[in-house]
C-alpha positions in Angstrom: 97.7 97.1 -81.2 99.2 93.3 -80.6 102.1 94.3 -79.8 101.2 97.3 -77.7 99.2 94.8 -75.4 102.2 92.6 -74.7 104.1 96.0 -74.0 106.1 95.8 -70.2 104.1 99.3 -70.3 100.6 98.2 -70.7 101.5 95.1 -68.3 102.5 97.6 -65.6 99.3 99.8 -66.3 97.2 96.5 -66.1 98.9 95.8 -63.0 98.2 99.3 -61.3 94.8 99.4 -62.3 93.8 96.5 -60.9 95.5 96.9 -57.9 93.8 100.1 -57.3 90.5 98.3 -57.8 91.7 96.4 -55.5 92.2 98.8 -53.0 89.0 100.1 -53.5 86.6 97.5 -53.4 88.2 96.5 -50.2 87.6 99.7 -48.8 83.9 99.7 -49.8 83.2 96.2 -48.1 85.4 97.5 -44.7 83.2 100.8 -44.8 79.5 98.3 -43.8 81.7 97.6 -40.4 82.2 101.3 -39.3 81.6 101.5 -35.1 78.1 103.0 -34.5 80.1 105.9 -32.7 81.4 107.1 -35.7 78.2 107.1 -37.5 76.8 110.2 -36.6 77.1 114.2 -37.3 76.9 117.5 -36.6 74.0 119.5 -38.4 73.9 123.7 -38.0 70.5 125.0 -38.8 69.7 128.5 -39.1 69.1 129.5 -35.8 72.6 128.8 -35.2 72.4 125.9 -32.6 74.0 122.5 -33.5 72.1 119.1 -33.7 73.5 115.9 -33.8 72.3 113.2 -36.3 72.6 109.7 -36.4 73.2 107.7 -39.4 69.7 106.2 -39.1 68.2 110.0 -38.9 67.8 110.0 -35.5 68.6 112.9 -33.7 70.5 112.7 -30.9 70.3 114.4 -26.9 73.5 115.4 -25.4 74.0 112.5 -23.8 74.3 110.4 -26.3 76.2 112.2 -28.1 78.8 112.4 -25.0 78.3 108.8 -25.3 79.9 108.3 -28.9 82.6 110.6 -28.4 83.8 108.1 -24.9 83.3 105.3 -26.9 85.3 106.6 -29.8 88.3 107.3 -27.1 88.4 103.3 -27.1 89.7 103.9 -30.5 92.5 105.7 -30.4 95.1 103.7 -29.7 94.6 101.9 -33.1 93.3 105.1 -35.3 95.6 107.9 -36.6 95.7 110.5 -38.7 98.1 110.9 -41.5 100.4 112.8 -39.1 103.2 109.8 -39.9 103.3 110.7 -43.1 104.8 114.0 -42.4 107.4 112.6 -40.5 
């Protein structure tokens, strides 16, 4: 077991894993910053009309939600998809 631990093998699997826990944990403490106007989604009920719901549980009136959706046009310009990736 020694000497598989100072292995370039387990070094390199060290190394990966805890850069990917690094990725993630950065990506949990960036997710508490999210814009308000992304916080928010669609909700179908059984009637077959749409609702729109806030993260706090509020539901939202059409305006609002024609609100979010300008204020997440500010966005755009530094948000993509993974579009470039295909390319």
């Amino acid at each position: 077991m020694a000497e598989f631990k100072e292995s370039d093998c387990y070094k390199a699997a060290l190394l990966i894993c805890s850069s990917g826990s690094a990725i993630l944990t950065e990506m949990l403490r960036l997710s508490n910053y999210i814009p308000d106007p992304f916080l928010f989604i669609c909700v179908n009920n059984k009637k077959g009309t749409e609702r729109y719901v806030a993260a706090n549980g509020k539901v939202l009136n059409a305006e609002d939600v024609k609100l979010r959706y300008a204020l997440q046009l500010r966005y755009l310009d530094i948000l993509f998809d993974m579009e470039y990736c295909k390319n």
